[in-house]
C-alpha positions as CSV (number, residue, x, y, z in Angstrom):
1,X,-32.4,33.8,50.4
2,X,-34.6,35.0,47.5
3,X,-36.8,38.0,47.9
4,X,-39.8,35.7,48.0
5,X,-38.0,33.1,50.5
6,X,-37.5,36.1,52.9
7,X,-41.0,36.9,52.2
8,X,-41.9,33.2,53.6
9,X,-39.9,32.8,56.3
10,X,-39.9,36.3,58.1
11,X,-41.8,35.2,60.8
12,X,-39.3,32.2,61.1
13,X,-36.7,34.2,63.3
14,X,-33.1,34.8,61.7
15,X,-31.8,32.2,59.4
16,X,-28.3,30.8,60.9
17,X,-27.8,28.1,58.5
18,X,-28.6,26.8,54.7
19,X,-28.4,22.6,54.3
20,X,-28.6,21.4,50.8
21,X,-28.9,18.3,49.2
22,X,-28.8,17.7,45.6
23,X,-31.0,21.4,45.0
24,X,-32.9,21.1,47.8
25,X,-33.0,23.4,50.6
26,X,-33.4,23.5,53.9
27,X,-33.1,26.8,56.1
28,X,-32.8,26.9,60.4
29,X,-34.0,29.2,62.0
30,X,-33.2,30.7,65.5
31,X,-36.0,31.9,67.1
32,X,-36.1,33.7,70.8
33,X,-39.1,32.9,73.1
34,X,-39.5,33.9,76.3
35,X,-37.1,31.6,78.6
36,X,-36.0,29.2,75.8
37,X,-34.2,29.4,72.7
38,X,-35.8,27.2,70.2
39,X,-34.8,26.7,66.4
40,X,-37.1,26.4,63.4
41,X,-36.5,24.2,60.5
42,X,-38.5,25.6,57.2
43,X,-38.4,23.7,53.6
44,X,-40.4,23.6,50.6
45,X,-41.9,20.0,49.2
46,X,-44.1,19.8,46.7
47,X,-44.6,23.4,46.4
48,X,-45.7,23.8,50.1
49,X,-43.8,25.7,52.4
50,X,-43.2,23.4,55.5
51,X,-42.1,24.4,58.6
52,X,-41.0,22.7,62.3
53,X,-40.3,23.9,65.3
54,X,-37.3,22.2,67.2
55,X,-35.9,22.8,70.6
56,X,-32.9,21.5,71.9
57,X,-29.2,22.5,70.7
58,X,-28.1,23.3,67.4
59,X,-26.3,20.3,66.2
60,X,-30.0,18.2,66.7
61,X,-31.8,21.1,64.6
62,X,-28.7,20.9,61.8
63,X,-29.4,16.9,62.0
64,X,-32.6,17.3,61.6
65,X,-32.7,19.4,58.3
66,X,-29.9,16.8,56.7
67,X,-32.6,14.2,57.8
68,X,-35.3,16.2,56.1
69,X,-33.3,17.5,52.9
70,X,-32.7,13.1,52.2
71,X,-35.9,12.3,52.7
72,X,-37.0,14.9,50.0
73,X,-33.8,14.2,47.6
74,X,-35.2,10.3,48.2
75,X,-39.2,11.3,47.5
76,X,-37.8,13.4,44.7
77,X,-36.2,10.1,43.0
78,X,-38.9,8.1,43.7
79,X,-41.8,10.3,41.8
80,X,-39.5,10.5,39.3
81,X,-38.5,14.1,39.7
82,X,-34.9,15.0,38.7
83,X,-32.8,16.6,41.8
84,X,-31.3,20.2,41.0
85,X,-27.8,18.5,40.4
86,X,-29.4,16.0,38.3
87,X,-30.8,19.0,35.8
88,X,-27.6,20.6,35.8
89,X,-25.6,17.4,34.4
90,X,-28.6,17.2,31.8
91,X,-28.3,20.2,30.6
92,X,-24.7,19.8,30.4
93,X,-24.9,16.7,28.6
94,X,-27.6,18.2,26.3
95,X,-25.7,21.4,25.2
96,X,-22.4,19.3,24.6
97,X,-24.1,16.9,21.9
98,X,-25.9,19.9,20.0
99,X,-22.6,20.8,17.6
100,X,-22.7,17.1,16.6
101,X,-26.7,17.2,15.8
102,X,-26.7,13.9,18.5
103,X,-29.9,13.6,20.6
104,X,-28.6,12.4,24.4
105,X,-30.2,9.3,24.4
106,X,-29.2,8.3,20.8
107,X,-25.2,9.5,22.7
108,X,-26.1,6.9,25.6
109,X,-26.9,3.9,23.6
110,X,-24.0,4.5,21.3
111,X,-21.6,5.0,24.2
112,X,-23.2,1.9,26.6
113,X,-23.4,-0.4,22.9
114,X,-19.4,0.5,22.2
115,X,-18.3,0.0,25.6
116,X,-19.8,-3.3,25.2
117,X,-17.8,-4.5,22.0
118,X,-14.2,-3.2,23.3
119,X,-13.9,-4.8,26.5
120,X,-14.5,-2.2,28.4
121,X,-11.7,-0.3,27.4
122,X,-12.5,4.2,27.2
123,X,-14.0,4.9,23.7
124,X,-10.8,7.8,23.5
125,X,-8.6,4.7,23.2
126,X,-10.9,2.9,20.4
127,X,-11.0,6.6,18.7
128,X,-7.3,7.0,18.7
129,X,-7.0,2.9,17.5
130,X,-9.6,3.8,14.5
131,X,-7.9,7.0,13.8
132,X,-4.7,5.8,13.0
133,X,-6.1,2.6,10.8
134,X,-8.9,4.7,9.2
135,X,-6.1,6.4,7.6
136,X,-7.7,9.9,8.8
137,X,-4.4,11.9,8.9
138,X,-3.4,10.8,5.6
139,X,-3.7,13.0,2.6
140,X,-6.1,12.0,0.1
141,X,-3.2,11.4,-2.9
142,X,-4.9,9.9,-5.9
143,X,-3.0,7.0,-7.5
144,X,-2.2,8.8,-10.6
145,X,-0.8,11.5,-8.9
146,X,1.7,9.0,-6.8
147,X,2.4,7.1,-9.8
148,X,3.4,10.3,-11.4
149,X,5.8,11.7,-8.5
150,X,7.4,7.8,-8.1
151,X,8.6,8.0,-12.0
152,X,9.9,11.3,-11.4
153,X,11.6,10.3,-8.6
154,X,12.4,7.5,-10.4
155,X,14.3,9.4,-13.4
156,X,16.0,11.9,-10.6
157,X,17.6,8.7,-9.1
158,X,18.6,7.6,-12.5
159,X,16.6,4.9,-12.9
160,X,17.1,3.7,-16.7
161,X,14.4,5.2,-19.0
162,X,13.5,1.4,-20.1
163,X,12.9,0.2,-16.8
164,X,10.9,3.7,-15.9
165,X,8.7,2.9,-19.4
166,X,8.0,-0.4,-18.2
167,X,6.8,0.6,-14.6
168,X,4.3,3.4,-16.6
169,X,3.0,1.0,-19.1
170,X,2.6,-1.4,-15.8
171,X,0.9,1.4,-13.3
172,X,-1.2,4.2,-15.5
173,X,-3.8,1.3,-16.8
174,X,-4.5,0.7,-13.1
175,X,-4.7,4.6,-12.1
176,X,-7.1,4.7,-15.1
177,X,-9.0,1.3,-13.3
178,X,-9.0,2.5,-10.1
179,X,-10.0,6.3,-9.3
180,X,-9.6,6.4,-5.3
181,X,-7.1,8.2,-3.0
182,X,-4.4,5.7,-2.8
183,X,-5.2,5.0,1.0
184,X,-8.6,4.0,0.4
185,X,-7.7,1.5,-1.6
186,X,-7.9,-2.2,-0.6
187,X,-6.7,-5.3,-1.6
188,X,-10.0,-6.6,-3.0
189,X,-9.6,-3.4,-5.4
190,X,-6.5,-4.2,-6.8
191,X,-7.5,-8.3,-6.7
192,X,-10.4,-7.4,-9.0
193,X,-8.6,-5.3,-11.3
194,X,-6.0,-7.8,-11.3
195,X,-8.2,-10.8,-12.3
196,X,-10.2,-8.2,-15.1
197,X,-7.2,-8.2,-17.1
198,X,-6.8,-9.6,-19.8
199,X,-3.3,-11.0,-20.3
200,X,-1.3,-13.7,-19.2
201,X,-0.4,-14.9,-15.6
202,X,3.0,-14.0,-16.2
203,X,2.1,-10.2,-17.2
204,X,-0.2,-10.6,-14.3
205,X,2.6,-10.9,-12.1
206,X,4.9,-8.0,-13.0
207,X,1.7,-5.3,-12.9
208,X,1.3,-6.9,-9.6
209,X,4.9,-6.4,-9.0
210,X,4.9,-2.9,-10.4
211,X,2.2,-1.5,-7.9
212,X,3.8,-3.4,-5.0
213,X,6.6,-0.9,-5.7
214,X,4.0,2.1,-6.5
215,X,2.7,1.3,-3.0
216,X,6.0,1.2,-1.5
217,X,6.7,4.7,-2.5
218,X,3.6,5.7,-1.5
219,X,4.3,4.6,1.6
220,X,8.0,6.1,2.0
221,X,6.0,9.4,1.1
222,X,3.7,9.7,4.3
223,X,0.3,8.8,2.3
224,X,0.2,5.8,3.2
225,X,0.8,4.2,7.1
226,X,4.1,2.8,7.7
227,X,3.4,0.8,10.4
228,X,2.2,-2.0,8.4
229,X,1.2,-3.9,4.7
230,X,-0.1,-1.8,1.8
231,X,-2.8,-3.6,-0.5
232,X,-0.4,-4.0,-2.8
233,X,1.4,-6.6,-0.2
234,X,-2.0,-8.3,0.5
235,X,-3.6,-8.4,-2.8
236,X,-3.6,-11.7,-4.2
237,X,-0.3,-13.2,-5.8
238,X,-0.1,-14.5,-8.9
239,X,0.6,-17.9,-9.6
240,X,2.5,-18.3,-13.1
241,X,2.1,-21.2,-15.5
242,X,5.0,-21.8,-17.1
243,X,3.4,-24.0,-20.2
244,X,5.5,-25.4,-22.5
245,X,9.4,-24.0,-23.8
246,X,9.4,-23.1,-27.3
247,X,12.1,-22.8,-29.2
248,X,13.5,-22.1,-32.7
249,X,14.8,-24.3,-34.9
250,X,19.0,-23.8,-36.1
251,X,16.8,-23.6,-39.9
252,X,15.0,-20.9,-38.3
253,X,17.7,-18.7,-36.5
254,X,19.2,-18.9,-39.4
255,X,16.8,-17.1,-41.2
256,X,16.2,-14.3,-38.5
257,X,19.7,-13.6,-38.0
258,X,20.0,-13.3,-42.5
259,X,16.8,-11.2,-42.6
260,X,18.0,-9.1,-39.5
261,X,19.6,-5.6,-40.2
262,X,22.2,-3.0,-38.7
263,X,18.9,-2.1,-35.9
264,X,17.5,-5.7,-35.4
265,X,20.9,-8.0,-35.5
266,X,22.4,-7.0,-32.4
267,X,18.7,-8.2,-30.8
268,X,18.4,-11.4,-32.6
269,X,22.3,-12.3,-32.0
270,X,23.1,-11.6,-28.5
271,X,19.5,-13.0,-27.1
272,X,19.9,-16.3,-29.2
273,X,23.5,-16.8,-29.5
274,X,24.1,-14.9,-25.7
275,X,21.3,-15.9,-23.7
276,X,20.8,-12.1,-23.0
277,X,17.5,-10.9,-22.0
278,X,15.6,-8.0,-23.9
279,X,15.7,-5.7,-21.2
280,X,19.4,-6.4,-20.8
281,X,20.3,-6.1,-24.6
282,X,18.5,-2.1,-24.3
283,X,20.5,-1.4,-21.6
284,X,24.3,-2.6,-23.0
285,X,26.6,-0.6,-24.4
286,X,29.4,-1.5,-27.3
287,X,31.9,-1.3,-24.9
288,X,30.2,-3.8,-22.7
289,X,30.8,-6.9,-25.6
290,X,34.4,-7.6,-26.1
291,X,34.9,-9.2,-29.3
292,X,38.8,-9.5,-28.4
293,X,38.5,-11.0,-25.1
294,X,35.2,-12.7,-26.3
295,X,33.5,-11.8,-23.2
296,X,29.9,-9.6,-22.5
297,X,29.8,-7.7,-19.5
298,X,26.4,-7.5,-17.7
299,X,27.1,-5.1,-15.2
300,X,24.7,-5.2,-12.2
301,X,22.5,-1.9,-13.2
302,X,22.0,-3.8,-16.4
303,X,21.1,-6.9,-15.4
304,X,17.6,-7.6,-14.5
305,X,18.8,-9.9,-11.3
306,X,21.1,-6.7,-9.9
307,X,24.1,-8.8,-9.9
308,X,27.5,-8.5,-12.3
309,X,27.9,-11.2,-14.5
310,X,30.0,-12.3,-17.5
311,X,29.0,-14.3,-20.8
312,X,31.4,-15.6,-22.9
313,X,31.1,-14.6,-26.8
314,X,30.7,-18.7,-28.9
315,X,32.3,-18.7,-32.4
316,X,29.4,-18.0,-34.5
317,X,28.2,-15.1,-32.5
318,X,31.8,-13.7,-32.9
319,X,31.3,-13.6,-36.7
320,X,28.0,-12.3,-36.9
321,X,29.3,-9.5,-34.4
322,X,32.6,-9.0,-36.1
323,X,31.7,-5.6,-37.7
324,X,31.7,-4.0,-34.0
325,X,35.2,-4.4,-33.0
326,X,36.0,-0.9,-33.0
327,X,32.2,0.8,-33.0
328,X,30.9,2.3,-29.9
329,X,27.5,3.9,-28.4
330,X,24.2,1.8,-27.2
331,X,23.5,-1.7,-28.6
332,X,20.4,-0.8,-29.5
333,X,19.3,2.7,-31.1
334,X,15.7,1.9,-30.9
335,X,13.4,0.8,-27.6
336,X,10.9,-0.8,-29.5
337,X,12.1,-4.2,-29.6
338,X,8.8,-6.1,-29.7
339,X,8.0,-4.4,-33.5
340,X,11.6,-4.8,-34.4
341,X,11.3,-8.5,-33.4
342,X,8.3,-8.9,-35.0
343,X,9.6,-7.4,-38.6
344,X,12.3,-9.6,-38.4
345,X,10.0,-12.9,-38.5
346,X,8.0,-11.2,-40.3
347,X,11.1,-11.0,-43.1
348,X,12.5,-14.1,-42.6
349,X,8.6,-16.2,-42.6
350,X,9.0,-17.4,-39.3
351,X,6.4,-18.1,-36.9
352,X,7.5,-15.6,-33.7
353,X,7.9,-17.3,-30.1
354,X,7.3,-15.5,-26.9
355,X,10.6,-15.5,-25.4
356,X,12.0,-18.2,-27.5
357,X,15.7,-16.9,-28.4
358,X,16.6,-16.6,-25.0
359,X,15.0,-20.4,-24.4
360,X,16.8,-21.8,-27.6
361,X,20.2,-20.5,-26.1
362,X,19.5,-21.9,-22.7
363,X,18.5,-25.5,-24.4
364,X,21.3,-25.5,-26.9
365,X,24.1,-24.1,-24.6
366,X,23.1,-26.8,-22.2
367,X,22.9,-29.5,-24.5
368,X,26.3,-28.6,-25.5
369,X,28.3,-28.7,-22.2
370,X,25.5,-30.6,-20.3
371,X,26.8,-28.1,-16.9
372,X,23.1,-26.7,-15.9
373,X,25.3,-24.6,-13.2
374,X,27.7,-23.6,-15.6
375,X,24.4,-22.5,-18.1
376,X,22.7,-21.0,-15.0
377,X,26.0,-18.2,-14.5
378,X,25.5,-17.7,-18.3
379,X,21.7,-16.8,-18.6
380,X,21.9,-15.4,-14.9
381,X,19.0,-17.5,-13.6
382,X,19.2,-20.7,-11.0
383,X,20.6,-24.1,-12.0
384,X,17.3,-25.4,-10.8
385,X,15.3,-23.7,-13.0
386,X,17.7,-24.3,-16.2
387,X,17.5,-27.9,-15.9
388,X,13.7,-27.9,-15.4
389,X,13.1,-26.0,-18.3
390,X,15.8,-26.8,-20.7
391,X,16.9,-30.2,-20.0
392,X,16.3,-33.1,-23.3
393,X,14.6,-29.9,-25.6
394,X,16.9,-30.7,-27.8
395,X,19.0,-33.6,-29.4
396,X,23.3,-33.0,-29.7
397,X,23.2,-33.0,-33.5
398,X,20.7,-29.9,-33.4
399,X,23.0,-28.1,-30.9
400,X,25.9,-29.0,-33.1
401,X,23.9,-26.9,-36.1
402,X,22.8,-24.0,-33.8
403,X,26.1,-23.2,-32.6
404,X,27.5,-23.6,-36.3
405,X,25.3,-20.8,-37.6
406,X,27.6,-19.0,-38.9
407,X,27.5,-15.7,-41.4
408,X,27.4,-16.5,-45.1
409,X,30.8,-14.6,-46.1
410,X,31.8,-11.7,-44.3
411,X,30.5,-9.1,-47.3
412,X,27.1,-10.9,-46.1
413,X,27.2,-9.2,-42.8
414,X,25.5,-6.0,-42.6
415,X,28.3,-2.8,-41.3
416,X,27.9,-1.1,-38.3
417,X,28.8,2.8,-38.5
418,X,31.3,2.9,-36.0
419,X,29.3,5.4,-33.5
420,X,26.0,4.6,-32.8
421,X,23.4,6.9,-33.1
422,X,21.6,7.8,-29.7
């Protein structure tokens, strides 16, 4: 007992027994009289010291203070007064929230209103769920940083230095657009940089493309979760109009391939007269086109569908590559094909077509032979799509001229030094 409960209750007897009941007290007494041994049961309510005298045996007098100490606990509830127990937790709960700044009733609603909107599942198990889609463990990479350790990466795995120029021209405009940690990002981002651009659908497409693969890595790095779709994936794809195939006349191959020289030829001839793609044409080698066997090998790493194939070398594009039989090194010596292209037309006053020489070789080739499969193993592309787009473009007697382009004389025909320059 306290100093000032001993004061109280000295004239009680000797205490032989303390029941308590949510902070409340109540002490028994034994007390000797004169014949009898009585008990006395002593509590405070209401700031009044209470006492009563009991006789009988112990166990009524311990029965009696439990009685007493829950009527108390019960009148304590009931005038709104907090038990001793009832503080404690309070307290508890009070000193817990002050490092998060969180008054304890603000805590309550916040706990009862989330409780609510998971099922009734424990708020550790919505924590954990938000943790690991709120990205909160990732590190805060921005996107030009990631771009910039994919092309490296890209170069180390000997990715060609074309393809890696195309992925950069694709990816640093966006890193530019959109300044966020790459986890942050979300699909409506990239959707609304996407749509801002101003290009065609096509181009659309590969920049699309190209982040899907920026993401990728991203996600093969740790930065991003790998349990499911980056934005990327989910942003909007592109849908391509295909618009109409142009083509060039024989008349005007004719005068591309005459204004073409030692850098531009090679372009002009094998994507016209070949059916090779631009990409594929930077990426071949002199040893790749056999003017003996009249055969052009496209090996997988070149080719932009990843699979070998081989082209066979017409007449007329054996002439106008005639001065290569013995030269060696890269195709081309320069990767700006676009301005080479365009000096070309420019030379020879002809209007310059998107894509057109490798078009005027699929519709000519196929008007030739008329085997869309045969055309499709050619160009490297699906029968389907060979006989959709270059089906009827063109009548026989103008296929007859294309394929008879042929080099003026021989002196006409500009000569290759026989090792390339790098």
């Amino acid at each position: 007992m306290t100093a000032k409960a001993n004061e109280h209750f000295r004239d009680c007897g000797k205490e032989i027994m303390l029941v308590r009941k949510s902070g409340v007290c109540v002490r028994v007494f034994k007390a000797a009289r004169k014949g009898c041994t009585s008990y006395v049961i002593a509590y405070y309510l209401k700031g009044q010291r209470v006492r009563e005298t009991f006789r009988g045996i112990l166990d009524d007098a311990k029965a009696r203070a439990e009685e007493i100490a829950n009527q108390i606990c019960s009148q304590a509830a009931g005038d709104g007064i907090l038990p001793m127990a009832d503080v404690q937790i309070y307290c508890g709960a009070v000193d817990a929230l002050k490092p998060l700044g969180v008054p304890l009733a603000v805590a309550v609603q916040e706990y009862v209103a989330a409780r609510r909107r998971i099922s009734g599942r424990s708020l550790a198990e919505a924590a954990d769920y938000f943790a690991r889609h709120a990205c909160l463990d990732l590190p805060p990479k921005p996107l030009a940083e990631v771009a910039q350790e994919m092309l490296s990466a890209k170069k180390a795995d000997g990715a060609s230095r074309r393809w890696r120029q195309q992925l950069r021209y694709a990816i640093e405009p966006a890193c530019d657009a959109v300044k966020k940690p790459i986890a942050e990002i979300t699909p409506a981002d990239l959707d609304d940089y996407l749509r801002g651009l101003t290009v065609s659908t096509r181009s659309r497409h590969n920049i699309r493309a190209a982040l899907v693969t920026l993401f990728e890595f991203a996600k093969s790095r740790g930065y991003l979760p790998r349990d499911r779709e980056t934005a990327a994936a989910l942003a909007a794809r592109v849908k391509v109009r295909t618009g109409e195939i142009e083509i060039f006349t024989p008349d005007e191959m004719a005068a591309l391939l005459k204004n073409a020289d030692a850098d531009t030829l090679p372009l002009i001839a094998l994507a016209g007269l070949a059916g090779l793609r631009t990409a594929e044409i930077a990426r071949l080698e002199r040893k790749d086109v056999d003017l003996v066997q009249k055969l052009i090998t496209v090996s997988a790493a070149k080719s932009k569908t990843a699979s070998r194939r081989i082209v066979p070398i017409q007449a007329n594009l054996a002439q106008w590559l005639a001065p290569w039989a013995n030269a060696s090194g890269p195709v081309l010596r320069f990767n700006n094909t676009t301005k080479l292209q365009m000096k070309v037309a420019k030379a020879a006053k002809v209007t310059w077509k998107h894509n057109a020489l490798r078009h005027s070789f699929g519709s000519y080739r196929l008007a030739t032979i008329k085997n869309a499969a045969e055309v499709a193993l050619e160009m490297g592309n699906s029968p389907a799509m060979v006989f959709r787009h270059y089906r009827e473009l063109v009548a026989p007697a103008a296929a007859t001229a294309w394929w008879a382009i042929m080099p003026e004389t021989p002196g006409n025909v500009t000569v290759f030094n026989k090792t390339a320059t790098p």
